[in-house]
C-alpha positions in Angstrom: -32.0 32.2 -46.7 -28.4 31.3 -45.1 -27.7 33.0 -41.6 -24.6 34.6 -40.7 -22.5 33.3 -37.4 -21.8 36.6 -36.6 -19.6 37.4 -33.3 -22.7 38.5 -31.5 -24.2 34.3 -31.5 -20.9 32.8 -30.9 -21.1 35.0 -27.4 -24.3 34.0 -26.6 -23.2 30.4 -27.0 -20.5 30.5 -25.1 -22.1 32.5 -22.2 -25.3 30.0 -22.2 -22.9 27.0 -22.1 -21.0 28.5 -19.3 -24.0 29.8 -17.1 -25.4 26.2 -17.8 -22.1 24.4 -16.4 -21.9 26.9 -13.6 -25.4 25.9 -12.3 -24.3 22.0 -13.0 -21.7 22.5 -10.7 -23.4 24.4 -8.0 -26.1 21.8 -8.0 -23.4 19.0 -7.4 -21.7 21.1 -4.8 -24.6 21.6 -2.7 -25.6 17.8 -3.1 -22.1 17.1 -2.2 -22.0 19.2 0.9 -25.4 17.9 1.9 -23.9 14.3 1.9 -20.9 15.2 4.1 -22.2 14.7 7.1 -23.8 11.4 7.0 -20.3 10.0 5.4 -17.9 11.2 7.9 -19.0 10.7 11.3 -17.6 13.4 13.1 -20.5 12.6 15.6 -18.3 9.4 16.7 -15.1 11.9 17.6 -14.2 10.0 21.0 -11.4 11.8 23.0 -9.2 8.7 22.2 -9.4 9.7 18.3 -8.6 12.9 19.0 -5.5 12.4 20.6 -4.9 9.5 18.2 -5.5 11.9 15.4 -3.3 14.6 17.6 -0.6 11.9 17.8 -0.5 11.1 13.9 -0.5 14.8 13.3 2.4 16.0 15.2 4.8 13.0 14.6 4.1 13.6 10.9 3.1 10.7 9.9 1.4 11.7 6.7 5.3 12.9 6.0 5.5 8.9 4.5 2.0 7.5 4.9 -0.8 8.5 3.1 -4.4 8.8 4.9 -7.4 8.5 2.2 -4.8 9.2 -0.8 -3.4 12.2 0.5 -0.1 12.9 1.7 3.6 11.4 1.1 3.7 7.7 -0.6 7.1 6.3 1.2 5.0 3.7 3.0 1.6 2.2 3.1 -2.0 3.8 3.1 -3.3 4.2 6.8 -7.2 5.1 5.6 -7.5 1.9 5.6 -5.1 -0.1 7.2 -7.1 -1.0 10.2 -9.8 -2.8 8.0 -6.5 -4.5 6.4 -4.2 -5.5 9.3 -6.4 -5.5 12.7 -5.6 -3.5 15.8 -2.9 -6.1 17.4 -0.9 -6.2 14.1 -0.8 -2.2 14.4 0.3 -2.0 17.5 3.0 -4.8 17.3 3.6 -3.1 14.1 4.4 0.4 15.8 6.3 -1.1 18.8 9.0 -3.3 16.3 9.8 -0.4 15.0 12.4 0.1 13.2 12.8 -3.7 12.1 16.2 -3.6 10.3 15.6 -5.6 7.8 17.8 -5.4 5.2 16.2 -3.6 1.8 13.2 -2.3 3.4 12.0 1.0 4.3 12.4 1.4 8.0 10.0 3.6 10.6 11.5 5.4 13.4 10.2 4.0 16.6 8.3 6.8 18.7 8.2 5.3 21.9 4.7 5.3 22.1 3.1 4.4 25.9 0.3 1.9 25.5 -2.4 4.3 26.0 -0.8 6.8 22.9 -1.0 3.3 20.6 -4.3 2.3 21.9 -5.6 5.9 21.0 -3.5 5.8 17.4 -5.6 2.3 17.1 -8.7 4.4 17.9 -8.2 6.6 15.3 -7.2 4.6 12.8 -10.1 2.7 13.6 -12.8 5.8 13.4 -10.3 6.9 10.2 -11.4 3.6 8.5 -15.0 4.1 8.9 -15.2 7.5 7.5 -17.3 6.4 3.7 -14.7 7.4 0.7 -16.6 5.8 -1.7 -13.8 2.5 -0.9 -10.8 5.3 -2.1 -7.8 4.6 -1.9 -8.5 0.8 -3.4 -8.0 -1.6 -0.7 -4.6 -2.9 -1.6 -2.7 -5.4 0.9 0.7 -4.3 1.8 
């Protein structure tokens, strides 16, 4: 006895498939939103990251820097700069600014006081802590 496909079975398929991807993906939503906290840290918030992270947000420095992948890709990857470079090569970094070398990108000096680079340090620092599953790569440069 051969069976027909008929239009009828090819719906049910499809539906089935898609109800069973739908609850695949709400279970590894809710897993993934369970997770969050323990990754980020948003307990360790100082007010020094805060105005750190205040300070990268209104000079726009995600405008050529990227922070965990995201953002513009003119210059380097701050996520995890701090883990790569230390916090006296970022200041000294910051403060040198713009260094006129010839051939190079150059960034604009801000004029930051010691305490605004001190609390950019500070977030950069809390910023390289937050666990991205080691994304973006840790590239030098």
């Amino acid at each position: 006895m051969q069976q027909v496909f008929t239009k009828a079975m090819a719906r049910n398929i499809f539906l089935g498939g898609a109800v069973f991807f739908i609850a695949i993906y709400l279970m590894l939503s809710y897993d993934t939103w369970q997770r969050i906290p323990a990754r980020d840290h948003a307990d360790k918030m100082t007010p020094a990251v805060l105005r750190g992270k205040y300070l990268l947000d209104t000079n726009d420095c995600i405008g050529c820097h990227t922070i965990n992948g995201e953002g513009a890709y003119f210059a380097p990857e701050l996520g995890n700069v701090y883990k790569r470079r230390g916090p006296e090569f970022i200041s000294a970094w910051i403060q040198a600014q713009p260094t006129n070398m010839p051939g190079r990108r150059q960034m604009p000096n801000f004029h930051f006081t010691q305490a605004q680079l001190d609390d950019l340090v500070a977030y950069l620092q809390w910023l390289s802590n937050v666990d991205t599953n080691n994304w973006p790569p840790n590239i030098q440069g």
